[in-house]
Predicted model as a PDB file, atoms N, CA, C, CB and O in Angstrom, pLDDT in the B-factor column:
MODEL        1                                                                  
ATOM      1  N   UNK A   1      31.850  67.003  73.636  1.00 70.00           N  
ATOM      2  CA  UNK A   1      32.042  65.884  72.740  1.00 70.00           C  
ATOM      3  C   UNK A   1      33.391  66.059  72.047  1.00 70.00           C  
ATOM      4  CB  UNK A   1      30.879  65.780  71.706  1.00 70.00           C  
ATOM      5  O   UNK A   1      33.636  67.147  71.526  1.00 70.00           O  
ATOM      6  N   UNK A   2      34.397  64.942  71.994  1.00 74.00           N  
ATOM      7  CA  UNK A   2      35.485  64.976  71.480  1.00 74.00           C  
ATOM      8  C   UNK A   2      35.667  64.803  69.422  1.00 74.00           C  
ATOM      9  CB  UNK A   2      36.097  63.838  72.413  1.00 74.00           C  
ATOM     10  O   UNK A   2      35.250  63.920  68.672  1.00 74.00           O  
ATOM     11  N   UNK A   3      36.338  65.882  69.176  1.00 83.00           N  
ATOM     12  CA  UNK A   3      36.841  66.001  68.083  1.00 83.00           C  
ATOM     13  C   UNK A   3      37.044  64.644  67.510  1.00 83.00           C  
ATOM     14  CB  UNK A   3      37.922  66.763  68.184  1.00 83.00           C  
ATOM     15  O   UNK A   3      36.914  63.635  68.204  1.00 83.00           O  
ATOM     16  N   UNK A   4      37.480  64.595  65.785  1.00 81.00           N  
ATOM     17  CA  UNK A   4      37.605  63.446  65.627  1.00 81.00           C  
ATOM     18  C   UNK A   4      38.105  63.762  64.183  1.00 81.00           C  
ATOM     19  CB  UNK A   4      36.412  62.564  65.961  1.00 81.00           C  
ATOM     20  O   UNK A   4      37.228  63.893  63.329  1.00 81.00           O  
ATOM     21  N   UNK A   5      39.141  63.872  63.885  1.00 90.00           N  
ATOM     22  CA  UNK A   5      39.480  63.606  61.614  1.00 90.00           C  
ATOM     23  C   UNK A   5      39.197  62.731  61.329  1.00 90.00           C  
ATOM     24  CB  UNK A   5      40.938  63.496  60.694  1.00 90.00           C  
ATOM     25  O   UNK A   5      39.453  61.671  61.898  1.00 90.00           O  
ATOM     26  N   UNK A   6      38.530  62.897  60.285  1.00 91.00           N  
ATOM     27  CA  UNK A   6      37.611  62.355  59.337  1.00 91.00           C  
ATOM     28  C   UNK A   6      39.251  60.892  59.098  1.00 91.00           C  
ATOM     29  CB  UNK A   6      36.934  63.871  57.626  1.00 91.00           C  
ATOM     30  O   UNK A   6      38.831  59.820  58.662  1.00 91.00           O  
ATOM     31  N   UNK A   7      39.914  60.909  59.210  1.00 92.00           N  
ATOM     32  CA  UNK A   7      40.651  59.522  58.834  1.00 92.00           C  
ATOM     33  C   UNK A   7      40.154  58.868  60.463  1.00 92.00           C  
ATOM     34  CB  UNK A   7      42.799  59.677  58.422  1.00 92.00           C  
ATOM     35  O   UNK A   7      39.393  57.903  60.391  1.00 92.00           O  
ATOM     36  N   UNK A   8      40.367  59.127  61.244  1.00 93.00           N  
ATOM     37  CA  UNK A   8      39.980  58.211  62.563  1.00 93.00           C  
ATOM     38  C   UNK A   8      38.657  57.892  62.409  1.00 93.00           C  
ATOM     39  CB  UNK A   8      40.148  58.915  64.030  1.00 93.00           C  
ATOM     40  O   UNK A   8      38.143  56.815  62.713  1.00 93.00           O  
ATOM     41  N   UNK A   9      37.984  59.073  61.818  1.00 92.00           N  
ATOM     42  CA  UNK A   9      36.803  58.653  62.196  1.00 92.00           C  
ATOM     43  C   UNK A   9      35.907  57.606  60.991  1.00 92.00           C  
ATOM     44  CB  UNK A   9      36.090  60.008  62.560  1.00 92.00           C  
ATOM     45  O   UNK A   9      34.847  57.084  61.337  1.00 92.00           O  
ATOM     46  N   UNK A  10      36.310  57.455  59.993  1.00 95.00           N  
ATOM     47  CA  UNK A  10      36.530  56.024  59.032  1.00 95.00           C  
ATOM     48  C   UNK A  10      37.267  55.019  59.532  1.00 95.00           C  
ATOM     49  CB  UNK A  10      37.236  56.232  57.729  1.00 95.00           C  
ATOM     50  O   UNK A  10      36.876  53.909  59.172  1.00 95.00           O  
ATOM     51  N   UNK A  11      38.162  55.034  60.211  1.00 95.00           N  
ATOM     52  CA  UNK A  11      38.996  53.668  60.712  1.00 95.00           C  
ATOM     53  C   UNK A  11      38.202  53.266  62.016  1.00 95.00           C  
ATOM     54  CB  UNK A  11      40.820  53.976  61.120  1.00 95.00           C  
ATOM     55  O   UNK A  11      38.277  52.100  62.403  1.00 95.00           O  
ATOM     56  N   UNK A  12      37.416  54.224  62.732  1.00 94.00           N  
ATOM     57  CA  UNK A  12      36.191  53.665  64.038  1.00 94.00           C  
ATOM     58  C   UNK A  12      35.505  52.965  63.412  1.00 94.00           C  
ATOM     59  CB  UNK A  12      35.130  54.693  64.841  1.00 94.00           C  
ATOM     60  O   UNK A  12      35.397  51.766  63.671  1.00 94.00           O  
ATOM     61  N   UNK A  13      34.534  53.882  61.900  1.00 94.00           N  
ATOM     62  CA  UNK A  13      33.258  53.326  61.333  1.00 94.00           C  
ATOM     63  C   UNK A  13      33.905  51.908  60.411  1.00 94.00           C  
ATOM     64  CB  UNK A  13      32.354  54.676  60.245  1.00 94.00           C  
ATOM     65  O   UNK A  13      32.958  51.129  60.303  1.00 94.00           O  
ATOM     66  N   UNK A  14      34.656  51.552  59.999  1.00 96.00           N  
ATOM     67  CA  UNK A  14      35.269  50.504  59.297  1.00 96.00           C  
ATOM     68  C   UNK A  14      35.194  48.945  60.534  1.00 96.00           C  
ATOM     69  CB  UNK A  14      37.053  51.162  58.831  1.00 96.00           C  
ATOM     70  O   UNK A  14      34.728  47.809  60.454  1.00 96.00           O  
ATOM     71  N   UNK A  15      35.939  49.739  61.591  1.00 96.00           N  
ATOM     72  CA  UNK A  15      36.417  48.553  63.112  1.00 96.00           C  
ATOM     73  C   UNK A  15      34.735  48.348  63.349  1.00 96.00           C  
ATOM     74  CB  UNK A  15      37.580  49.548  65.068  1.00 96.00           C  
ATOM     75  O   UNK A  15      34.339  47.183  63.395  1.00 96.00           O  
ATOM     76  N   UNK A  16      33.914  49.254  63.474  1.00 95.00           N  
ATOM     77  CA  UNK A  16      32.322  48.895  63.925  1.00 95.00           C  
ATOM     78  C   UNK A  16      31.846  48.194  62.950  1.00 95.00           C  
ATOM     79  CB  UNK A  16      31.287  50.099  64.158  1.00 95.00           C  
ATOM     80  O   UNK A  16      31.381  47.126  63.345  1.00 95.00           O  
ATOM     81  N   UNK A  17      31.761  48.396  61.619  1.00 95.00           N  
ATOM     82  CA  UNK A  17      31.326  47.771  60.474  1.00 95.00           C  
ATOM     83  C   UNK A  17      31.610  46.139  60.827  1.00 95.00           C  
ATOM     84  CB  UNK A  17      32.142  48.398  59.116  1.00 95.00           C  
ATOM     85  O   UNK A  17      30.727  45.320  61.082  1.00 95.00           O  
ATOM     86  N   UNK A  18      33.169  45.857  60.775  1.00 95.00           N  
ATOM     87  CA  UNK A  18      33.671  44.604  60.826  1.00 95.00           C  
ATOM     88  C   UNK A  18      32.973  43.702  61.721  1.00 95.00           C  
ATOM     89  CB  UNK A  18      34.960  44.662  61.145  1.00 95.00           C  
ATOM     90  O   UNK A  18      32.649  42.572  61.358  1.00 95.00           O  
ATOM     91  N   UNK A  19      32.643  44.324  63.293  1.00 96.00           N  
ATOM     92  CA  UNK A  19      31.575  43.438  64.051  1.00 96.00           C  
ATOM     93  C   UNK A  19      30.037  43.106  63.584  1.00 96.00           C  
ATOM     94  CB  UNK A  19      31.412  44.084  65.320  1.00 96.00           C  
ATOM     95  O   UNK A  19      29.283  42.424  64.279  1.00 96.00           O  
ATOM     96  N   UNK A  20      29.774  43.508  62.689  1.00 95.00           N  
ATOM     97  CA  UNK A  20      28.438  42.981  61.948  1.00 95.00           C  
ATOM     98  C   UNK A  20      28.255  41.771  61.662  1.00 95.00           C  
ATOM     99  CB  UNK A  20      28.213  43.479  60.795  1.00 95.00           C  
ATOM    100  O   UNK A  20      28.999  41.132  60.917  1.00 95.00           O  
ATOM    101  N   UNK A  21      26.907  41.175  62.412  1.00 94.00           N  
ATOM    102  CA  UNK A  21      26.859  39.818  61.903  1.00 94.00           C  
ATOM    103  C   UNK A  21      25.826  39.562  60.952  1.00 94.00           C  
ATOM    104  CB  UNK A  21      26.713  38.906  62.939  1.00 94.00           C  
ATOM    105  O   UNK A  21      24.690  39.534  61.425  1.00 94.00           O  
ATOM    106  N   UNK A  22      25.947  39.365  59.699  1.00 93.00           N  
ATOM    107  CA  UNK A  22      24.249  39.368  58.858  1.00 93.00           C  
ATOM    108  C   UNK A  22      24.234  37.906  59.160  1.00 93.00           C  
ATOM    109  CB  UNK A  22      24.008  39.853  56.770  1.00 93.00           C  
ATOM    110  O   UNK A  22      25.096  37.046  59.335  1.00 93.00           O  
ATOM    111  N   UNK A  23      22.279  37.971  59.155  1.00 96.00           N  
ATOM    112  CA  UNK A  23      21.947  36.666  59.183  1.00 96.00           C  
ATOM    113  C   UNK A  23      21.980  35.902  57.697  1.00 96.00           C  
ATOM    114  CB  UNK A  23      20.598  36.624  59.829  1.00 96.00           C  
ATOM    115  O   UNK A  23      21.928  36.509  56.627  1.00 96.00           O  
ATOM    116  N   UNK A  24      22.068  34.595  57.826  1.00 97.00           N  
ATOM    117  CA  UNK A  24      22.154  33.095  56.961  1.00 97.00           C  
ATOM    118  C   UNK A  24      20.922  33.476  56.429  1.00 97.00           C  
ATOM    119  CB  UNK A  24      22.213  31.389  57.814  1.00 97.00           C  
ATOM    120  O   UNK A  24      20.023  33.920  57.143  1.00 97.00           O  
ATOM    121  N   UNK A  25      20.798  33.294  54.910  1.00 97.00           N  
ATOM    122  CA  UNK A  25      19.713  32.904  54.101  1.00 97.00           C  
ATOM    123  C   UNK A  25      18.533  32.278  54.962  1.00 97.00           C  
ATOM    124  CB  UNK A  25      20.226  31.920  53.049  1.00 97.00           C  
ATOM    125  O   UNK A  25      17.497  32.942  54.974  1.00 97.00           O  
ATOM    126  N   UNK A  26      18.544  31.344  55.530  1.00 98.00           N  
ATOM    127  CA  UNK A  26      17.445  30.498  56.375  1.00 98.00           C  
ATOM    128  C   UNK A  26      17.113  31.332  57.396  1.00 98.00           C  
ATOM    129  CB  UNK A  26      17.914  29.076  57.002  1.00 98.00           C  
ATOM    130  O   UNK A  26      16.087  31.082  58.028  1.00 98.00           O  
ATOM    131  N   UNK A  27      17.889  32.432  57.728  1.00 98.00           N  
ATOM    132  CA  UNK A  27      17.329  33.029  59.151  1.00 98.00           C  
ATOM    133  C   UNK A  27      16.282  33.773  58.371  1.00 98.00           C  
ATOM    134  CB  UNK A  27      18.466  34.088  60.259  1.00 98.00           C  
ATOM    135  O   UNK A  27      15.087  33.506  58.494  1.00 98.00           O  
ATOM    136  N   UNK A  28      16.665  34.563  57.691  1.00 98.00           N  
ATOM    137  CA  UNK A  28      16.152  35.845  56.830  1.00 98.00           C  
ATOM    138  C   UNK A  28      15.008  34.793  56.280  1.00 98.00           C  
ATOM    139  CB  UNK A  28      17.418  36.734  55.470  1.00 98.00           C  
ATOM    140  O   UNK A  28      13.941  35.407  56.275  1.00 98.00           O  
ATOM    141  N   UNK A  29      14.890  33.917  55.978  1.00 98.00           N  
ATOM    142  CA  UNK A  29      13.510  33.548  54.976  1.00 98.00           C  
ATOM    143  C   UNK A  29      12.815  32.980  56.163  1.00 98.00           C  
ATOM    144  CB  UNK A  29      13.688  32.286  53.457  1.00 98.00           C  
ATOM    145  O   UNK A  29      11.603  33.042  55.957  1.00 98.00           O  
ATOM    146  N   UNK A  30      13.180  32.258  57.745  1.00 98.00           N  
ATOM    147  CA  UNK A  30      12.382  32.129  58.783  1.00 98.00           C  
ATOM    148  C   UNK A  30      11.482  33.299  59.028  1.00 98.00           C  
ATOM    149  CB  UNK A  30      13.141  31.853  59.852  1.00 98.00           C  
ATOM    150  O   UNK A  30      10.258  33.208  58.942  1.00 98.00           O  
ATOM    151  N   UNK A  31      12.220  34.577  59.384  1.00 98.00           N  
ATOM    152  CA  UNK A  31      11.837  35.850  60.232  1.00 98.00           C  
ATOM    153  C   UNK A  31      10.863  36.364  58.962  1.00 98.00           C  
ATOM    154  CB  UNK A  31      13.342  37.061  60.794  1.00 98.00           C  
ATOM    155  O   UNK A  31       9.827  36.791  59.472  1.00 98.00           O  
ATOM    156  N   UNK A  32      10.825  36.446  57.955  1.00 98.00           N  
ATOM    157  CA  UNK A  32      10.060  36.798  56.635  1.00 98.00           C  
ATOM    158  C   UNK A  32       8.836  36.030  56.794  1.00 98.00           C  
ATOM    159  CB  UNK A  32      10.845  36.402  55.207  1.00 98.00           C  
ATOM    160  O   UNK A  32       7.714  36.526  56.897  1.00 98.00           O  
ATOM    161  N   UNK A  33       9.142  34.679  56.809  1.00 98.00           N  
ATOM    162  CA  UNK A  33       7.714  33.694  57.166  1.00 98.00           C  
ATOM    163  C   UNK A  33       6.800  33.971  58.248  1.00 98.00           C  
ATOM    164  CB  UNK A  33       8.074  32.274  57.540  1.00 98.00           C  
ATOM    165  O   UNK A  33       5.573  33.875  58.245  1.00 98.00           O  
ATOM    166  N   UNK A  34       7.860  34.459  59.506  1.00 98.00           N  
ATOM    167  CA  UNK A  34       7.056  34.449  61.279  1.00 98.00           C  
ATOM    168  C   UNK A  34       6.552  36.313  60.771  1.00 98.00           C  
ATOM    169  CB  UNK A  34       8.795  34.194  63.436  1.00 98.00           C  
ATOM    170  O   UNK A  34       5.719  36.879  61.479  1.00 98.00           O  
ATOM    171  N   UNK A  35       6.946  36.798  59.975  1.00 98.00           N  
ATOM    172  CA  UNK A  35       6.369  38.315  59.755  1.00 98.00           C  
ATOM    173  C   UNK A  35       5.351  38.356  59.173  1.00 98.00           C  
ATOM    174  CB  UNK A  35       7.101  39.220  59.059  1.00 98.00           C  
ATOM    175  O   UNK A  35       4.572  39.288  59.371  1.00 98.00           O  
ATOM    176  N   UNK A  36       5.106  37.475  58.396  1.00 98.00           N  
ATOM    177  CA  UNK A  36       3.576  36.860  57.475  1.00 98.00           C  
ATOM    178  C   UNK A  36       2.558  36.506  58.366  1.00 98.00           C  
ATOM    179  CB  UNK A  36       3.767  35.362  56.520  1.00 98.00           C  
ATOM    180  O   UNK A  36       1.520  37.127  58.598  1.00 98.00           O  
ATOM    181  N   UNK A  37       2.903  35.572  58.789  1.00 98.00           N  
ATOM    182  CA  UNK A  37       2.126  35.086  59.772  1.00 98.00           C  
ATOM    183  C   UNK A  37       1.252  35.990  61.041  1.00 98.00           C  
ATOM    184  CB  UNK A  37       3.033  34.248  60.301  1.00 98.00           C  
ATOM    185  O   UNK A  37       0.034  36.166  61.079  1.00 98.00           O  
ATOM    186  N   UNK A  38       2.104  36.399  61.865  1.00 98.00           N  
ATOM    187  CA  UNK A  38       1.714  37.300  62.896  1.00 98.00           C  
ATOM    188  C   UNK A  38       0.898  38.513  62.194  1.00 98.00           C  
ATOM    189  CB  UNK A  38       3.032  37.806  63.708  1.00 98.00           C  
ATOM    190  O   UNK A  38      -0.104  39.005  62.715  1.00 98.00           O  
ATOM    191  N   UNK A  39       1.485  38.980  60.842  1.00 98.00           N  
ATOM    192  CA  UNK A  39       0.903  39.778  60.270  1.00 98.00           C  
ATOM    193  C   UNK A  39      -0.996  39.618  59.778  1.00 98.00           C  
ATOM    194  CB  UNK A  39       1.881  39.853  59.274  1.00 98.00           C  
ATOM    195  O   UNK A  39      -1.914  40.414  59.977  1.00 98.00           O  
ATOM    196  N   UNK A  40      -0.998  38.640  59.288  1.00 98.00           N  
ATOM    197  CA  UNK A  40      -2.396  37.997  59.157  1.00 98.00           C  
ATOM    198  C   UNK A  40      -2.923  37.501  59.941  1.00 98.00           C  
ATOM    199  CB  UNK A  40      -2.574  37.221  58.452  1.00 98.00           C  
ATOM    200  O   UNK A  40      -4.052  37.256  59.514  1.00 98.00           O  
ATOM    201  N   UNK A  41      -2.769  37.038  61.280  1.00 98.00           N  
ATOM    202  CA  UNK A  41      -2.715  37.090  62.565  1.00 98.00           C  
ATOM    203  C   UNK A  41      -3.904  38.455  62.972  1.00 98.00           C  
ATOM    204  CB  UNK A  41      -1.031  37.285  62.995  1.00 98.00           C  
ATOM    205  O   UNK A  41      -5.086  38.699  63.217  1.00 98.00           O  
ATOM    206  N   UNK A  42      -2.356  39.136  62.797  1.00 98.00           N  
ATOM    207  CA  UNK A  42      -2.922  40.536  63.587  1.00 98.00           C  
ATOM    208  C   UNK A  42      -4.233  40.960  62.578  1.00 98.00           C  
ATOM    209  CB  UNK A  42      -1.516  42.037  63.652  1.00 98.00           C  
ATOM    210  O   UNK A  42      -5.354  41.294  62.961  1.00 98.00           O  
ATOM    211  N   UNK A  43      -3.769  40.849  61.232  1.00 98.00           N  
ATOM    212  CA  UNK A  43      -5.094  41.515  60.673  1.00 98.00           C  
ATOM    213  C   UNK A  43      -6.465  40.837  60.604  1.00 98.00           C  
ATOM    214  CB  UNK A  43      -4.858  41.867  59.337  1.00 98.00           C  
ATOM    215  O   UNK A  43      -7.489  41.471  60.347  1.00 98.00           O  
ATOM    216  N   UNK A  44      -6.436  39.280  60.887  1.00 98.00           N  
ATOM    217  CA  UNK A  44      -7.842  38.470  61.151  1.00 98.00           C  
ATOM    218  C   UNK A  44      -8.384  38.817  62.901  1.00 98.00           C  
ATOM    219  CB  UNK A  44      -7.469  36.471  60.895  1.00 98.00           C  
ATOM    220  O   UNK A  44      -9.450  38.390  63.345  1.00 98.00           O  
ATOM    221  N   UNK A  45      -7.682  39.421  63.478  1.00 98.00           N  
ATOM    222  CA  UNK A  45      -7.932  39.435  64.685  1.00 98.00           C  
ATOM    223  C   UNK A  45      -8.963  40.904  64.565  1.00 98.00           C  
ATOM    224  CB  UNK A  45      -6.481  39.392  65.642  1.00 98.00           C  
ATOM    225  O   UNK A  45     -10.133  41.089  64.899  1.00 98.00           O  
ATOM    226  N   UNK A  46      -8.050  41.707  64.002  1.00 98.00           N  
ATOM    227  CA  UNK A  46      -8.917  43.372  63.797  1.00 98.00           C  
ATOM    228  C   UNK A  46      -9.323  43.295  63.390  1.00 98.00           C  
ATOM    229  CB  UNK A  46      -8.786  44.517  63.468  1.00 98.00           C  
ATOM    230  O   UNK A  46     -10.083  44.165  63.812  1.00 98.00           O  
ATOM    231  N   UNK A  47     -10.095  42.696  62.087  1.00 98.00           N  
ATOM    232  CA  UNK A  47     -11.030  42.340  61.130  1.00 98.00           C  
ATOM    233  C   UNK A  47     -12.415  42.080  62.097  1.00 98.00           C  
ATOM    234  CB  UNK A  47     -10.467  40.979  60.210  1.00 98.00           C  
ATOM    235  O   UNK A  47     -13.566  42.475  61.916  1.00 98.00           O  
ATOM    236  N   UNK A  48     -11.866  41.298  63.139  1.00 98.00           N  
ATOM    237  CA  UNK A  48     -12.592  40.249  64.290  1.00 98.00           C  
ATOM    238  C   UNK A  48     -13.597  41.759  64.932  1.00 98.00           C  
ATOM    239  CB  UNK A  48     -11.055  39.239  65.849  1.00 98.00           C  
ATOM    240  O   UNK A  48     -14.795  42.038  64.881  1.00 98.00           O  
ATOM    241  N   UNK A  49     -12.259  42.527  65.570  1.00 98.00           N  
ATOM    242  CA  UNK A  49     -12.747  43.124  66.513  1.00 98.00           C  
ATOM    243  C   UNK A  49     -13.657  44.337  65.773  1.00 98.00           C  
ATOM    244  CB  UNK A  49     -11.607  43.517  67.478  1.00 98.00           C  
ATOM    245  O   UNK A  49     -14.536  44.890  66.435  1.00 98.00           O  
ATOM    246  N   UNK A  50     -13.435  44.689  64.509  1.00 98.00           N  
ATOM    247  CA  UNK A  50     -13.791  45.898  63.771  1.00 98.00           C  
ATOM    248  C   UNK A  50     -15.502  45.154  63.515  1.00 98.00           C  
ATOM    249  CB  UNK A  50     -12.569  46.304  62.132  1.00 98.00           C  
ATOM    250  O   UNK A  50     -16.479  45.883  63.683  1.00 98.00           O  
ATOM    251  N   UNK A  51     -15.620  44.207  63.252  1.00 98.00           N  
ATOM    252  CA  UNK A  51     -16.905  43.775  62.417  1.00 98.00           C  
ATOM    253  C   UNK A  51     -17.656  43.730  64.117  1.00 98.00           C  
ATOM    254  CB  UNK A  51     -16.778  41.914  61.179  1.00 98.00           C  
ATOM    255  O   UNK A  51     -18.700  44.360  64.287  1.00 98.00           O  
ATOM    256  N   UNK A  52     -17.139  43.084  65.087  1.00 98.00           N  
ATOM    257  CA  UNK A  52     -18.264  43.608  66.630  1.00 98.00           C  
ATOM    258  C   UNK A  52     -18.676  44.618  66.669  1.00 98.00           C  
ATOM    259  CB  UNK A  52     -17.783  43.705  68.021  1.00 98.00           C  
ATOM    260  O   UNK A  52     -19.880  44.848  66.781  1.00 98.00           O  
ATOM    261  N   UNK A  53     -17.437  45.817  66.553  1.00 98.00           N  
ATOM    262  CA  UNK A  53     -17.949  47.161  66.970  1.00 98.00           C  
ATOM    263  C   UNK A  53     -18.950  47.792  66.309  1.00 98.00           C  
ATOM    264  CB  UNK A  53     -17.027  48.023  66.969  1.00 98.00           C  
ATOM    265  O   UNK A  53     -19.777  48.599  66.733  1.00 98.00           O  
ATOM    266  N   UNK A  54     -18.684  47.050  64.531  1.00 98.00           N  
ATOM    267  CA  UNK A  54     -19.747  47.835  63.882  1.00 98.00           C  
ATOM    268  C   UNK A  54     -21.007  47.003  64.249  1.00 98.00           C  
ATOM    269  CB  UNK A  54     -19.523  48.027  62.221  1.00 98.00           C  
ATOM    270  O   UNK A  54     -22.039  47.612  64.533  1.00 98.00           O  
ATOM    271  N   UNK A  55     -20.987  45.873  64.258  1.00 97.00           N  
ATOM    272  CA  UNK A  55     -22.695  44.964  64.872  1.00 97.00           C  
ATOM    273  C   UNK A  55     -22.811  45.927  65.472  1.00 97.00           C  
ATOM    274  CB  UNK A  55     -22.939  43.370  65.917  1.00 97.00           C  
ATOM    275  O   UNK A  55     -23.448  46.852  64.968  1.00 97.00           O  
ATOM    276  N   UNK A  56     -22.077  46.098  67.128  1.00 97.00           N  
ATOM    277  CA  UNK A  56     -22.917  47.009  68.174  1.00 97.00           C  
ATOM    278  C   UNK A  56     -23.336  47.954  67.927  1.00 97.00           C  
ATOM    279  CB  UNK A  56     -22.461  47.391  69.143  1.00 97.00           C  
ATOM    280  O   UNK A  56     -24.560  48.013  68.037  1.00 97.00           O  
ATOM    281  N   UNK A  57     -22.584  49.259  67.447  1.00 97.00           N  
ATOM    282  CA  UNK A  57     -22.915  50.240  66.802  1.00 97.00           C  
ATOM    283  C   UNK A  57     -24.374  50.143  66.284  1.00 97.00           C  
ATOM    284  CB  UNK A  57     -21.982  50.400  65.864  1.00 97.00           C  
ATOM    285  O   UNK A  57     -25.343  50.591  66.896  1.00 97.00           O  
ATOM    286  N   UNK A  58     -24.427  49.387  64.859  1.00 97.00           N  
ATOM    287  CA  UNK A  58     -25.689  49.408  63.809  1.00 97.00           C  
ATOM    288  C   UNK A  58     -26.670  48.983  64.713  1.00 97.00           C  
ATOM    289  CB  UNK A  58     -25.628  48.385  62.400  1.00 97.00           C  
ATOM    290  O   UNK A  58     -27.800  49.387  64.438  1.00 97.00           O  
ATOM    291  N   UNK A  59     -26.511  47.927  66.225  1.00 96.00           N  
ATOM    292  CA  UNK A  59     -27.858  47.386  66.512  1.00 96.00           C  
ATOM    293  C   UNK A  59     -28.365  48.491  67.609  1.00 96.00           C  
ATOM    294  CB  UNK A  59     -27.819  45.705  67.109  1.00 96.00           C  
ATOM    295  O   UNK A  59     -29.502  48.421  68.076  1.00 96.00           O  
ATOM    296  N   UNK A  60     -27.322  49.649  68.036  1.00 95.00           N  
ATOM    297  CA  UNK A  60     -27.498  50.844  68.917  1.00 95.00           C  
ATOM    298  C   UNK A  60     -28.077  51.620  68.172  1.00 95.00           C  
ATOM    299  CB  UNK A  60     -26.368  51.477  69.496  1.00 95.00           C  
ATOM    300  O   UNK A  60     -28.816  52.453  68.695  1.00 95.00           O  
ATOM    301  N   UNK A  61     -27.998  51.606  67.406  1.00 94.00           N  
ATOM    302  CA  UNK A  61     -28.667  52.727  65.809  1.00 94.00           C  
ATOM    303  C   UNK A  61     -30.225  52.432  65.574  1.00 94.00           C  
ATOM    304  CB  UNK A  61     -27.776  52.163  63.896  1.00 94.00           C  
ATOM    305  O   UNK A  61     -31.192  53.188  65.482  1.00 94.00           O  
ATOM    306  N   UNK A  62     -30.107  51.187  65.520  1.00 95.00           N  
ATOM    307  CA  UNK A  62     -31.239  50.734  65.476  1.00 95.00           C  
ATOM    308  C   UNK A  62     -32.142  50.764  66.364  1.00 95.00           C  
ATOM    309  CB  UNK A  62     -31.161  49.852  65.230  1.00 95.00           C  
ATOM    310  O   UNK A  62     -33.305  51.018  66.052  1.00 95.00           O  
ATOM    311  N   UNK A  63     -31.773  50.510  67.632  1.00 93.00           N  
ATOM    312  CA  UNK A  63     -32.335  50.985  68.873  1.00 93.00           C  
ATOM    313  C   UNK A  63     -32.812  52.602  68.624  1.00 93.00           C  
ATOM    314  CB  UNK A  63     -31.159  50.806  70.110  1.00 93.00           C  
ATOM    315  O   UNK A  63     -33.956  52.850  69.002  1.00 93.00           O  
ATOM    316  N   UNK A  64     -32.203  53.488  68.150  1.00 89.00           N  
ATOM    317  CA  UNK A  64     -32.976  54.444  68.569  1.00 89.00           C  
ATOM    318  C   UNK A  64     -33.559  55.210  67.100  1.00 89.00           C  
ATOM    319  CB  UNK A  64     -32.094  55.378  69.622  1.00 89.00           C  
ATOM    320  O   UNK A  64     -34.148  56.289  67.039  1.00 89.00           O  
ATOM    321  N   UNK A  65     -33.170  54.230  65.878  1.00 75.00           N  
ATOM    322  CA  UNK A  65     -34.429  54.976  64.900  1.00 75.00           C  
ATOM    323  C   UNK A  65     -35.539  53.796  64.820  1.00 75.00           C  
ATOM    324  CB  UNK A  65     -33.838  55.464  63.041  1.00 75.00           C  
ATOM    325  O   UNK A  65     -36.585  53.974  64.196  1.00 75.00           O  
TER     326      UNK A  65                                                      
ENDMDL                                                                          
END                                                                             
């Protein structure tokens, strides 16, 4: 791996910095909204699958006391 002084190697990290694109207010409050969503999503879905397993479970339980 090639050497590098600390002045080059601030004038690389500065030139990389400069290509950064942040997103627009509206992107950032879209992707925040679609993260909500999928999020409660995902957790009504496991909620879903957690409350079967325990039915089966308790009515297997029951089966054998």
């Amino acid at each position: 791996m090639a050497r590098v002084n600390p002045g080059e190697f601030l004038r690389q990290v500065r030139a990389e910095s400069a290509k950064i694109v942040w997103p627009s207010r509206r992107e950032t409050m879209m992707t925040a909204v679609m993260v909500v969503i999928m999020t409660t999503l995902l957790a009504l879905f496991f909620f879903g699958v957690d409350s079967g397993f325990s039915s089966l479970v308790q009515a297997l339980l029951r089966l054998l006391g």
